[in-house]
C-alpha positions in Angstrom: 68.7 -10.0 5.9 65.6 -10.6 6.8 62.7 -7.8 6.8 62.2 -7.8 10.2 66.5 -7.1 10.7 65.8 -4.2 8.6 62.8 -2.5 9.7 64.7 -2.6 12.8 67.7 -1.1 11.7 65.8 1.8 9.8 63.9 2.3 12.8 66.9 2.8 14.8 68.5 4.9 12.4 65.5 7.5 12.5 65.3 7.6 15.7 69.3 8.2 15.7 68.3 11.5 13.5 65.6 12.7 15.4 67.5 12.5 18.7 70.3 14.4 16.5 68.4 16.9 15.4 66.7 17.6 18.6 63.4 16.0 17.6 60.2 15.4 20.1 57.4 17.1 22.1 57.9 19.1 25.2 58.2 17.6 28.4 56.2 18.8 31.4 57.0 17.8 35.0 54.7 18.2 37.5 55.0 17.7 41.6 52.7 17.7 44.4 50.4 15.6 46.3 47.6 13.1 46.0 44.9 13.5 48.9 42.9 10.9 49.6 39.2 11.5 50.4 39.4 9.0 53.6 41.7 11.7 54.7 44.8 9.2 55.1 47.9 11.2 54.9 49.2 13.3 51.2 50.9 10.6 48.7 54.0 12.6 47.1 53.7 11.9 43.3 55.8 13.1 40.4 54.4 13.0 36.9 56.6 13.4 33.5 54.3 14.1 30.7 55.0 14.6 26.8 52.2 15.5 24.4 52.2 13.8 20.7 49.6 15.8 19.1 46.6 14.4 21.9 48.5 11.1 22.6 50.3 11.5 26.3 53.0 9.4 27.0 55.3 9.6 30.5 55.7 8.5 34.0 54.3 8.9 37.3 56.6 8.1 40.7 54.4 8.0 43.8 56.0 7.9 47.2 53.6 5.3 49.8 51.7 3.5 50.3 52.2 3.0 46.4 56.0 3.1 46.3 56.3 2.4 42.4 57.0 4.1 39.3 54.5 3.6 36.7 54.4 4.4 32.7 51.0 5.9 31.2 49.4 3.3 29.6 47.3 5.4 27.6 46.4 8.8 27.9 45.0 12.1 25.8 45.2 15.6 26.0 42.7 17.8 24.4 43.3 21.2 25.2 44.1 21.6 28.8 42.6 18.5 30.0 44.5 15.8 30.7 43.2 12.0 30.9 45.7 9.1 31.8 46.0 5.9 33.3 48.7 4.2 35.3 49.2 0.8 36.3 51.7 0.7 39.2 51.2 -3.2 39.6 48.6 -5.2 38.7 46.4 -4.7 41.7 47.3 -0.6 41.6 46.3 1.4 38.9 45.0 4.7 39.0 43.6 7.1 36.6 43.6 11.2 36.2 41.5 13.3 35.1 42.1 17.1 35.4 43.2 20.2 33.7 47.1 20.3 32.7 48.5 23.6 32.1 51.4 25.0 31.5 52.0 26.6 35.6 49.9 23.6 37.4 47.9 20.3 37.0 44.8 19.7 39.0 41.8 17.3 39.3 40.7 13.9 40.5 42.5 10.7 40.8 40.8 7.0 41.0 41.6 3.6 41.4 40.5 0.8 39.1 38.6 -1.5 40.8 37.5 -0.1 43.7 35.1 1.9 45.5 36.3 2.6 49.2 37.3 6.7 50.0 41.1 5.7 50.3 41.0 4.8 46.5 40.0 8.3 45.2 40.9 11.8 45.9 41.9 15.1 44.0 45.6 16.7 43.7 47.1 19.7 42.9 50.5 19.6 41.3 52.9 22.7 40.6 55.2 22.8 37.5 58.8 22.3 37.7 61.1 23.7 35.7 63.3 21.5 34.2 66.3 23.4 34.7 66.1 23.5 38.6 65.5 20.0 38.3 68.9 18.8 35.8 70.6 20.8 38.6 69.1 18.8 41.9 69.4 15.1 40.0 71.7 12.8 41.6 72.4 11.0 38.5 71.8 11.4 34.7 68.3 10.6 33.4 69.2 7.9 30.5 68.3 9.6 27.1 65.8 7.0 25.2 67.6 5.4 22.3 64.8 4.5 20.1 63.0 8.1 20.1 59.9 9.1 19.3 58.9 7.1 16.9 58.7 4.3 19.2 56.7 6.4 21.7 54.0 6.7 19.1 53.7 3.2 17.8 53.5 2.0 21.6 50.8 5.0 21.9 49.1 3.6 19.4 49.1 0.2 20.5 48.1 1.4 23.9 45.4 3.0 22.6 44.0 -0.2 20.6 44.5 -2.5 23.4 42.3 -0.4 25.3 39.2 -0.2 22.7 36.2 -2.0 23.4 35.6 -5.6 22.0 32.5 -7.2 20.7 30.8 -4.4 19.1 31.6 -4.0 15.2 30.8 -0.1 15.6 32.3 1.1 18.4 35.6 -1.3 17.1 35.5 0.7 14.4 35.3 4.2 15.7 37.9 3.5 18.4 40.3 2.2 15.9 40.2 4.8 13.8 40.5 7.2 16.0 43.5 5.8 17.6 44.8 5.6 13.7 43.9 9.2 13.6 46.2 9.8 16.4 48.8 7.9 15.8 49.1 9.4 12.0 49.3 12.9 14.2 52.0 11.8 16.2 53.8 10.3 13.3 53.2 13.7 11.3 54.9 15.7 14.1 58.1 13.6 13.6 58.3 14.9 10.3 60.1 17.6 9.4 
């Protein structure tokens, strides 16, 4: 076998465990409304966040004009305040900013790449609890088969993709402290 066949295999197999054993960071939901500062009518938006030690991972489902469900592409947490972005489609991605805790998450929201009132405005979301919400879903949300694990090394890679090129310093310090992260993350998996 090759070593690629068995990295992949020992991956799986971890993340096998740590689903068995109940593994991973908690999940918080959070519903409400995006409003726009050229006072065009309130976008419903849903965000599903998970915390690996400062790394956020999750998903945001915004109703229209967006109309897409969108996975953070990279995102931190330090303390209560939350900072995430999320690419809907090429030509859509917003970022937040705001204070995440555990009853509500509030702050601004912008789009990348442009300037005009109907691309930025604040929200206020409330926190669902996840049992009210098992009980209201239609159908079964698919359990991930490769973990947490994954979710960190794709945090991770996230997080290098997004530092800045050309300058041997900054390179450096935004490397390591995505490594920094990522060895948090990792650290959390372990018993």
């Amino acid at each position: 076998m090759t070593p690629r066949i068995l990295f992949r295999r020992a991956v799986c197999m971890l993340a096998l465990g740590l689903a068995a054993a109940g593994a991973g960071a908690e999940e918080k939901r959070y519903e409400g409304m995006l409003l726009p500062e050229d006072f065009a009518g309130p976008i419903t938006v849903t965000i599903e966040l998970r915390d690996l030690h400062g790394v956020l991972v999750g998903r945001v489902k915004a109703s229209p004009p967006i109309s897409a469900v969108g996975q953070i592409s990279s995102g931190e947490m330090n303390g209560d305040k939350c900072d995430f972005t999320v690419p809907f489609t090429s030509s859509t991605v917003l970022r937040f900013v705001g204070n995440c805790s555990t009853n509500m998450f509030e702050g601004r929201y912008t789009q990348a790449g442009r300037r005009d009132a109907s691309s930025r405005g604040t929200f206020r979301l409330m926190r669902k609890e996840p049992e009210k919400d098992e009980e209201n879903r239609e159908t079964p949300r698919p359990t991930l088969a490769v973990g947490t694990l994954t979710e960190c090394i794709n945090a991770n890679t996230r997080c290098l993709g997004a530092c800045p090129k050309g300058d041997y310093n900054t390179e450096f310090l935004c490397s390591n402290r995505c490594r920094s992260k990522y060895k948090a993350c990792k650290k959390a998996l372990s018993p």
